[in-house]
C-alpha positions in Angstrom: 238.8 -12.6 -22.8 235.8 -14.5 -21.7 232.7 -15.3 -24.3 229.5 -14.3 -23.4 228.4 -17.8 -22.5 231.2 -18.1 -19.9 230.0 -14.6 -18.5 226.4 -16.0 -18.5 227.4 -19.5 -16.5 229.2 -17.3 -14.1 226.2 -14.8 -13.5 223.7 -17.7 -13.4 226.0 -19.6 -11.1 226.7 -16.1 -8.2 222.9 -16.0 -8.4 222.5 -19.5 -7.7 225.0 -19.3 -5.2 223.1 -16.2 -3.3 219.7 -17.7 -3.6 220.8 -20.9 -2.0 222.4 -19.1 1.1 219.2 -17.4 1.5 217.4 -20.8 1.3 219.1 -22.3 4.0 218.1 -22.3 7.2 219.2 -22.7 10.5 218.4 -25.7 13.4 215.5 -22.8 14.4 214.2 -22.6 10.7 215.6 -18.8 10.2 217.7 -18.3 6.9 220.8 -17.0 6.8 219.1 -13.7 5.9 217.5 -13.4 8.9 220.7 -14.1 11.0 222.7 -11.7 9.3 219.5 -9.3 10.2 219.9 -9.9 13.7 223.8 -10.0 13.5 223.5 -6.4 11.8 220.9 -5.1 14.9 223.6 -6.2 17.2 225.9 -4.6 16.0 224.1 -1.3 15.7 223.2 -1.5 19.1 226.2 -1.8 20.6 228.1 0.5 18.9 225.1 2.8 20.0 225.6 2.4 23.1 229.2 3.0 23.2 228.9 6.0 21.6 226.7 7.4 24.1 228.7 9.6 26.5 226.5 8.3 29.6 226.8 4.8 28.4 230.1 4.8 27.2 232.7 1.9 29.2 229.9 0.1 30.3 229.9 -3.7 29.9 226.6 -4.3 28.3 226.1 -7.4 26.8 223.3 -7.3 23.3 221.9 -10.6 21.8 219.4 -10.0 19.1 216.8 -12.9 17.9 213.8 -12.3 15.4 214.9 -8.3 16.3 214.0 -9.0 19.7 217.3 -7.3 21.4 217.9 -8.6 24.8 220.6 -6.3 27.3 222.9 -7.8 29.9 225.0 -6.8 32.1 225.6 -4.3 34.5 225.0 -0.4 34.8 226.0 2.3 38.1 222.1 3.5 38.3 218.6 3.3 36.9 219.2 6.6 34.4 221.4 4.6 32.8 219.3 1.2 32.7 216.6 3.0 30.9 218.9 5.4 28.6 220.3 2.0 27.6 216.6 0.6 26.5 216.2 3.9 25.1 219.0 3.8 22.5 218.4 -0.1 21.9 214.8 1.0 21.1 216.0 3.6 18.8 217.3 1.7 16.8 216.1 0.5 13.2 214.9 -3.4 13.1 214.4 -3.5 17.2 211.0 -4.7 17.6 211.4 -5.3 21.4 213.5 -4.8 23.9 214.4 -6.8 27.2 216.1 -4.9 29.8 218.2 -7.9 31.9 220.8 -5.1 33.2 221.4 -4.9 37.0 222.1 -2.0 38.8 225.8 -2.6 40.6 225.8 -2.4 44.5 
């Protein structure tokens, strides 16, 4: 069994650990927290928008920055262009939204 001062290195050394991942930052000066932030968003968002039934299939492309979620790709008509904004929108940590879907010919 461990002593308490092997317990207490240990803790100090996880939160050392965790505080210097979130002190890092990246060649654009965001931390790691903030890119995990944006990974999360993405993720949201596109499983958003594959769950919706009009949405659903469609190759739409989401790249978050700063929760600034930017759509690409390609969508049948402008309903769906706009329902996809719409669910991007809805969802928690979007500040803003760019629409860069086309509408197929």
């Amino acid at each position: 069994m461990k002593s308490p001062i092997d317990r207490l290195v240990l803790i100090w050394l996880l939160a050392l650990l965790v505080f210097s991942l979130f002190a890092c930052t990246t060649p654009a000066g965001r931390s790691a927290g903030q890119v995990v932030d944006d990974a999360t968003i993405t993720t949201k968002v596109k499983a958003s928008l594959f769950d919706d039934p009009t949405l659903s299939g469609f190759s739409i492309g989401v790249e978050t920055f700063q929760g600034e979620v930017t759509l690409t790709g390609a969508v049948d008509t402008w309903q769906e262009k706009r329902r996809a904004a719409s669910v991007a929108k809805s969802t928690r940590g979007v500040r803003k939204v760019n629409n860069l879907l086309k509408i197929k010919e």
